[in-house]
N, C-alpha and C positions, 0 to 999 in steps of 0.2 A: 085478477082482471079476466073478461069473459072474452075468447077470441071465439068471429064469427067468422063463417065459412062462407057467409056471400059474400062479403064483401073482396073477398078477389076477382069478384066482377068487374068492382069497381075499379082495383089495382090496374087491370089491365084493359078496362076502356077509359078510366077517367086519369089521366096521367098526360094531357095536350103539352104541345112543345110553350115552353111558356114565351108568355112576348114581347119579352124584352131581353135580349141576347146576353146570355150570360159570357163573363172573360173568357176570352180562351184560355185555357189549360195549359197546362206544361209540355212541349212534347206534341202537343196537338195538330191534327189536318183534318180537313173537311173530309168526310167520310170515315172517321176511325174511333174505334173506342178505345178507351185509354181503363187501365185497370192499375192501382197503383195499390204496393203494397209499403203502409206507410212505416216508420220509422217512428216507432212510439218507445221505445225499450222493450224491456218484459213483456209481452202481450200482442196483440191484433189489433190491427185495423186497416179495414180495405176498401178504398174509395172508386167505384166505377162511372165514370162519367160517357154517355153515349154520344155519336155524332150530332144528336139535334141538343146537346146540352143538358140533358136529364141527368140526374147525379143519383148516386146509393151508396151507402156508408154501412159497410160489415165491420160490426164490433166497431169499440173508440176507446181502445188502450186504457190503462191503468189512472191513468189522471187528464184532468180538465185541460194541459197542455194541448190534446189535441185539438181545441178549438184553431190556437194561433197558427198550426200546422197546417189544417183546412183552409186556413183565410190566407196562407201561406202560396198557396196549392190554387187560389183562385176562386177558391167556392163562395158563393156569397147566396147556396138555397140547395136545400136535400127535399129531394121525392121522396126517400124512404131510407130508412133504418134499420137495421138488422141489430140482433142482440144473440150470439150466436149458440150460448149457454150461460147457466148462472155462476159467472166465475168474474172476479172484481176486474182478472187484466184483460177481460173482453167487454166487459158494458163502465169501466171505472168512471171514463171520463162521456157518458152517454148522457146523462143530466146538463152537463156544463153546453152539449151538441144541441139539445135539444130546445136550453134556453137560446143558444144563439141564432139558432139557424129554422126553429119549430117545424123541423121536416113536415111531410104530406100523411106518412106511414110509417109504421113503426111495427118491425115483425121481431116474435120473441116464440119461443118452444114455452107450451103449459106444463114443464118440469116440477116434480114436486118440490127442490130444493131451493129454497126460498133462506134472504137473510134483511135484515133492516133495509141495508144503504139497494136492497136490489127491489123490495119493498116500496120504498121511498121513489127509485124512478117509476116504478107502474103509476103510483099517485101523479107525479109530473105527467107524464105522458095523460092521464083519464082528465085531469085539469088542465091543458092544455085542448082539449077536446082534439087531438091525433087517435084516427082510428087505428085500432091494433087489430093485428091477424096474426097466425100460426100457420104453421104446417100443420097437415091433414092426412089423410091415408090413403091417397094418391098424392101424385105429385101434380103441383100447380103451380104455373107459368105465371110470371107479374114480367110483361112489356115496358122495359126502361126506352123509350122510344124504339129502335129498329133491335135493338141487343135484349135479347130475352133472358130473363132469370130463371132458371129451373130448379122451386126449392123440392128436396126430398121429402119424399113420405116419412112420418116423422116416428122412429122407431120406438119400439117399447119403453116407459120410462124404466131407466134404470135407477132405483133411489138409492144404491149404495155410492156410484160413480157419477156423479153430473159430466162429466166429459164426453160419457155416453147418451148424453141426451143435445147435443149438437148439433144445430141446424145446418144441414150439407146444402151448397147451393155451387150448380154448373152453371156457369157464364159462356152464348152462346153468341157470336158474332159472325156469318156467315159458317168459315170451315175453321174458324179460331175459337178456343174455349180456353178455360181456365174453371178450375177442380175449388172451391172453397170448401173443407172439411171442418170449419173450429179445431175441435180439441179430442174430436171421435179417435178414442183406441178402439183395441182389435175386437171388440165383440159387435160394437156400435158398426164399423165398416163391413164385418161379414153380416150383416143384415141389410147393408144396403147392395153388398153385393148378391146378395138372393133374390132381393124383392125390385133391384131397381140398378141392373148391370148394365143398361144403354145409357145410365146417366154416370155412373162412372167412369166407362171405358173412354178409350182414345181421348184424351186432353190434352192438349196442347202445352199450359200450364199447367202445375199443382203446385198448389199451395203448401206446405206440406202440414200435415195433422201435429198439433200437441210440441211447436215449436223445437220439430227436427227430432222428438224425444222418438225415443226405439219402441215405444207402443202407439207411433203416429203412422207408422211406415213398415212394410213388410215386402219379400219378395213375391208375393201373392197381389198385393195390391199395387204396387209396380208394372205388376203384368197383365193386369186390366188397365190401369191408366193408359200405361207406355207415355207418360212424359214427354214432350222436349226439353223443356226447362223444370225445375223445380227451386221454390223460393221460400225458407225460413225466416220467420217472424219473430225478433229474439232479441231480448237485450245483451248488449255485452259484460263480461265476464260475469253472466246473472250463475245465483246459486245452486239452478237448477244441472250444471254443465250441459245443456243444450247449445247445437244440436249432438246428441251424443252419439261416438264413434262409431258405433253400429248402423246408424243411419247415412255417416256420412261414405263410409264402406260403401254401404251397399248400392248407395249411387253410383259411389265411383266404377263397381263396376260395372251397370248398368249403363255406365258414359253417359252417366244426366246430368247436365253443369247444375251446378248450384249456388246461386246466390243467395244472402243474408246479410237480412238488416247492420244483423253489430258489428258486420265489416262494410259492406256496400252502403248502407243508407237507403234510403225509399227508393224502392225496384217500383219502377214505371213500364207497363207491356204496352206497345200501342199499335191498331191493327187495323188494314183495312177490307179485313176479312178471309184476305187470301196470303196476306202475307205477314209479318209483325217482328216487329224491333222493341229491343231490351234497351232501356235506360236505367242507370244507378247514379248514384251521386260520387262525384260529382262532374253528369251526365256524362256517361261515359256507354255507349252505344255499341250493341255487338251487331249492329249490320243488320240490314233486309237478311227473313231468312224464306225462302221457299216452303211452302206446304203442300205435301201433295197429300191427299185423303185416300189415295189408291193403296197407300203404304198403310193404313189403317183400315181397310176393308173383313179384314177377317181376326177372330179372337183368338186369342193364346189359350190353350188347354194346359198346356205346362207351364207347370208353377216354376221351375227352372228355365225356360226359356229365355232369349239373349231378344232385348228389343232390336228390331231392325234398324242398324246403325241410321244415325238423325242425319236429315239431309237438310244442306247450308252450313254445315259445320267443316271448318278443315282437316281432314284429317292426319295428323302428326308424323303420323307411320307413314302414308303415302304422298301425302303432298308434294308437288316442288317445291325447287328453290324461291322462284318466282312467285308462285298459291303462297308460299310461308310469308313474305313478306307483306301480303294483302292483311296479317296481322299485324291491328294497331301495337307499336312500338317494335315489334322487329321487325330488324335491315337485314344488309346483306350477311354482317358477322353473323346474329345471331344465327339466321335461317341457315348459317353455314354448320354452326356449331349443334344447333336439331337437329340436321341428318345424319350428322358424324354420329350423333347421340343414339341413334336409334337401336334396336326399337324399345319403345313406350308402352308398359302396362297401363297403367293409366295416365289422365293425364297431370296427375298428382308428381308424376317421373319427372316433368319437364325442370322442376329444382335444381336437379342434378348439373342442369346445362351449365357452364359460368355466363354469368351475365341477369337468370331468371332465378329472381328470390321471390318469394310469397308475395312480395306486392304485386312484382312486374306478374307472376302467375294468377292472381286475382283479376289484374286488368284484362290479361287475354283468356282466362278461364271458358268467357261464354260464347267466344267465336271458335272453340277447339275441341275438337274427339280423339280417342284413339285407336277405334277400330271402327 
């Protein structure tokens, strides 16, 4: 299939609010975009919906279930599609989307690694008459109403690794972002970090690369994102062992909470440009949290460097008694038995306390730092 390069003229003039008011959303308010990372198992899929109701669907998981998950979710019409590399647990169930919903657009990388069932969707898609487009070698902006996509320039194909041929797309909401990488390991990232480091740097969100695997994530590309959050896309106890320990290390001590599908469920962001709350299933809320972009003004030269600890988070070490208890489910015991505790290397330590086992530490995971 032949991608053309005007046509993101059209992406981002012809894309009107459509007129007849789509459901509200999950999670939803006037003025916010919502970014949901869905709960497919094994694989991606990431639904962004804008304040005037324009919708975008990154990847659609390993099978057609995601249809009932989207009607789940409220959708009942996609502007555009993404296809984020040739790999089954990112476009599996993209045919099934495609007959149900016959998005506006439909963007895909011109990778050489091609297979029947990945074949068979370009044919849906060219008989459906949905125009297709690609990345290009600049970066080009498609306007989901006020929320802008910024896909990356699209790097070298790589024909021995399809993982490396990834479409990265930054999601831009006022001073809120959020990092979509596919499945880009380390050769794929240090090319975009050369060619295309303002679209990188400072995210809010990251997604995280290759479902948490240790060629998704590095302390190099940590230190250009600088995260507040970060969220894995994973089935549970898949064969892969994703996301695997080296990854999740290196979070920890980064103090970048981290949620995942095959314990949380679909991670919902929702922001209204300046500020933005975490939703998980089932919906389980870490609070307004502050953004200041003043804290992200200058870049990290060291590849060792300590992010400047996240602000809206409480921190464990220093909090009061009174700040500890502003976390959902500890009272006064617990908050009594944190400080006896102190201090916390991470906040992986908080187990130790009596009273917080892995669940209760799961629920309060994304309102907590420890430095």
């Amino acid at each position: 299939m032949r991608f053309v390069s005007r046509v993101v003229v059209a992406v981002c003039l012809c894309l009107p609010i459509a007129s007849c008011a789509a459901p509200t959303p999950p999670h939803a308010l006037p003025g916010t975009v919502t970014v949901s990372i869905l709960d497919v198992g094994q694989g991606d899929a990431i639904l962004i919906r804008s304040p005037e109701g324009k919708t975008a669907l990154i990847d659609a998981g390993p099978s057609a279930n995601i249809v009932s998950t989207l009607e789940q979710q409220g959708v009942s019409s996609l502007d555009l599609v993404v296809v984020s590399h040739h790999h089954a647990d990112h476009y599996g169930g993209m045919d099934e989307v495609i007959r149900a919903f016959r998005p506006r657009f439909f963007l895909a990388s011109s990778s050489s690694h091609t297979s029947e069932p990945y074949l068979k969707l370009l044919r849906l898609v060219r008989d459906r008459g949905i125009p297709a487009i690609g990345p290009t070698p600049e970066p080009r902006k498609i306007e989901l109403g006020t929320v802008v996509l910024t896909i990356f320039p699209q790097a070298p194909n790589d024909p021995r690794e399809e993982n490396n041929n990834s479409v990265g797309i930054r999601v831009d909401y006022g001073r809120f972002s959020v990092l979509l990488a596919g499945d880009a390991q380390t050769q794929e990232r240090r090319w975009w970090e050369r060619t295309a480091p303002n679209l990188c740097a400072d995210s809010t969100v990251l997604k995280l690369a290759h479902h948490g695997s240790r060629n998704g994530t590095d302390a190099r590309w940590l230190d250009l994102v600088r995260p507040r959050v970060a969220v894995a896309s994973l089935g549970k106890n898949n064969d892969y062992h994703h996301p695997h320990p080296e990854t999740v290390e290196l979070l920890a001590r980064y103090d970048i909470p981290l949620l995942r599908t095959d314990r949380d469920g679909t991670v919902t962001i929702r922001s209204d440009g300046l500020h933005w709350q975490v939703f998980t299933h089932p919906d389980v809320s870490t609070g307004w949290s502050g953004f200041d972009p003043r804290r992200r003004s200058r870049a990290r030269s060291d590849r060792h460097a300590k992010p400047t600890p996240t602000l809206g988070l409480i921190n464990i070490n220093k909090a009061s008694k009174t700040q500890l208890r502003k976390i959902p489910g500890i009272g006064q015991v617990l908050a009594d038995r944190i400080v006896k505790g102190r201090p916390y290397r991470t906040v992986d330590d908080l187990v130790r306390v009596e009273g917080i086992g892995e669940k209760r530490l799961a629920e309060i995971r994304p309102y907590v730092r420890a430095r």
